[in-house]
C-alpha positions, 0 to 999 in steps of 0.5 A: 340125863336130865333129872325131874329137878332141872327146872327152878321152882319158879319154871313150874305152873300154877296149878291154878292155871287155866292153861294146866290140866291139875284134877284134884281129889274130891271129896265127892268121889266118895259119894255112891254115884262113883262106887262102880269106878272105884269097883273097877280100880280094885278089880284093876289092882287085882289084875296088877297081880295076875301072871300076864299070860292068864290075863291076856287069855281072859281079854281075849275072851273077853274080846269074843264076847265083845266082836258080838255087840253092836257098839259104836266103838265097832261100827266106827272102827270098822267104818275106819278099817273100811276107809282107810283099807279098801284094799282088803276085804271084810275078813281081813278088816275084821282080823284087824279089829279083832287083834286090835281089840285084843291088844286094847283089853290085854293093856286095859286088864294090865293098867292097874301094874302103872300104879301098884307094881314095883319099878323093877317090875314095870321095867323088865315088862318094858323095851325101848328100840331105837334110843339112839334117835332120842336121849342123845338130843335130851342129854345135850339140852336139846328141844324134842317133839315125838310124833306119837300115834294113838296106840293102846299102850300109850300111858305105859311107854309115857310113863317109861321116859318119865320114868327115866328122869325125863319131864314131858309135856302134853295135849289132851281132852280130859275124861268126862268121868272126873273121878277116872280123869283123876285118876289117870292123871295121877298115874301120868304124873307119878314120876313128877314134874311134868305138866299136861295141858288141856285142849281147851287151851290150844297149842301155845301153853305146849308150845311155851313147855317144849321151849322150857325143854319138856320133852313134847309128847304129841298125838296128832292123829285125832279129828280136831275139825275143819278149822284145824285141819288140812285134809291130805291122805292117811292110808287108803283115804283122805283125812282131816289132819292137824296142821301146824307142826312146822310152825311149832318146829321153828317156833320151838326150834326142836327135832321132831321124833317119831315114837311108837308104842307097842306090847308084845303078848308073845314076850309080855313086854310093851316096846317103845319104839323110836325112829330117827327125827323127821328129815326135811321139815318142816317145809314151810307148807302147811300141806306138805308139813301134813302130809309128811307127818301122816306118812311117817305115822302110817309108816309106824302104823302099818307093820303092826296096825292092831296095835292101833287104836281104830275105835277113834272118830278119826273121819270125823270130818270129810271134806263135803261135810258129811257123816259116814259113822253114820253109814252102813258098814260095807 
C-alpha cells in the first residue's frame, strides 16, 4: 500500500494555484448570514450520535413529508425517471424516487459521522466488495481512473480509500454556499494529501494528478453541455455524455476502474463496490469510448438504481436544443 507520503514535498501544489480547489476558513463565516449553516453542522454533529436505524426512520418521514412538495429537484427526477425508463409506469418511476429519496436524506442525516466519529467507528460502518480489481494496481505503482457514478454515498466511500492511505484526485464545481464549500472540502481532505481540482480548470490539472500516481476519482455522468459531450445512449434515452476518457486513458496510461457506492439500511453500512477494469478501451473513438462508459455505469446503476442520485440535471442538453425540465411530467 502506498502511504499519503509517497509524493516529495515538492510534487504537492501551491494552494495558491488556480488549478487547486483549497477553500480557507474565513473570518467572515462567523457573521449572521451563515448562522443557519452552522445550526445545521450542529444538528449534523448530533445525528453523528443517533443509532442509525432511528436516524434512517426519521428520513424516511422526512422523505414523506418531502414526495409532497413541488420541488424542482422532484419534477427534474421524475422527468429523468421518465426518460430514462419509459418502460415502467408512474407507480413504479415514483418507488424509484421514493427509495432513491430515502437513501439521500438517510446519508445526509448520517454525514456529520465523517467529521466527529472515530476510525474504528467509520470502518465497521463500511464494506469494500471487489478489492481485487483495484489495490493490486495501486500497490504495484500503477496508474488508475475509477469510473464513479453520482450516488448518495459518495463522500463516505471517497473517504474509505483515503483512508487507506491512498491519495485521490479529483473534478468538481465548488459549493455556491462558501461556508458548506468549505466545509465539505475539509472533510474530503482529512486523510491528507489529496488534491481536488476545480472544473473551471478543465481536465489537464486531473490529468497531470493521475500521471503523479493520484488514484483518479471520476464522475462522468453529469450534463457538461454540448461542446463536451457525445450524445449516444443512457438507459431508455439518449444523453449528452463526457467525451474524452480514451484520450485521458492513453495520455496517462492508467486502468480504468469502475467503482460503485452504496449504503445498505438493512445492515447500516455503506459498500463500495469495485469491478474489474474496462476491457477494450479505450477504442480510440470518442463515440464508442462513450458509449462504452455508460453502459458500464448503467450496469452498476441498474441493480440498485435508488441509490442513485436522479435529482441531477442529467438531460440537460438534448440534441434539438430543447428544455424538457420544463415540461410537464407524464
Amino acid at each position: 500500500m502506498r502511504p499519503p507520503s509517497f509524493l516529495n514535498d515538492s510534487d504537492q501544489m501551491s494552494t495558491a494555484d488556480k488549478n487547486i480547489h483549497n477553500p480557507q476558513f474565513q473570518w467572515r463565516f462567523l457573521a449572521p448570514q451563515f448562522w443557519g449553516t452552522w445550526l445545521i453542522v450542529l444538528v449534523a454533529i448530533l445525528l453523528a450520535y443517533l443509532p442509525f436505524r432511528l436516524r434512517d426512520k426519521l428520513a424516511n418521514k422526512l422523505v414523506t413529508l418531502a414526495m409532497k412538495k413541488q420541488t424542482g429537484a422532484l419534477k427534474r427526477a421524475r422527468i429523468n425517471l421518465q426518460y430514462c425508463f419509459p418502460d415502467k409506469n408512474l407507480a413504479e418511476r415514483e418507488d424509484i424516487l421514493r427509495r432513491s429519496l430515502e437513501v439521500g436524506t438517510q446519508f445526509c442525516l448520517a454525514y456529520g459521522e465523517l467529521f466527529v466519529r472515530s476510525e474504528k467507528y467509520k470502518k465497521s460502518r463500511t464494506e469494500i466488495i471487489g478489492g481485487e480489481n483495484l489495490f493490486p494496481y495501486l500497490d504495484n505503482g500503477e496508474n488508475v481512473i475509477t469510473l464513479v457514478p453520482h450516488c448518495w454515498a459518495i463522500d463516505f466511500t471517497g473517504s474509505l480509500i483515503a483512508s487507506l492511505g491512498y491519495t485521490l484526485t479529483t473534478i468538481m464545481k465548488p459549493h455556491k454556499n462558501p461556508l458548506i464549500d468549505w466545509i465539505m472540502h475539509k472533510q474530503r481532505m482529512q486523510y491528507g494529501r489529496g488534491v481536488v481540482h476545480p472544473r473551471s480548470a478543465g481536465v489537464k490539472p486531473f490529468l497531470q494528478s493521475v500521471r503523479k500516481g493520484y488514484v483518479g476519482y471520476y464522475l462522468p455522468d453529469e450534463d457538461l453541455g454540448l461542446q463536451h459531450s457525445e450524445f449516444v445512449p443512457f438507459f431508455g434515452t439518449n444523453k449528452a455524455t463526457i467525451k474524452g476518457l480514451g484520450k485521458l486513458t492513453k495520455l496517462s496510461k492508467a486502468h480504468i476502474v469502475p467503482m460503485f457506492q452504496a449504503y445498505n439500511a438493512k445492515s447500516g453500512k455503506y459498500e463500495l463496490h469495485i469491478f474489474p477494469e474496462l476491457e477494450n478501451f479505450p477504442t480510440g473513438d470518442d463515440k464508442e469510448d462513450a458509449i462504452l462508459m455508460n453502459k458500464a455505469l448503467e450496469a452498476m446503476i441498474e441493480p440498485n438504481v435508488e441509490q442513485y442520485m436522479w435529482i441531477l440535471s442529467l438531460l440537460k442538453s438534448r440534441p434539438d436544443r430543447s428544455d424538457i425540465y420544463q415540461g410537464e411530467v407524464r
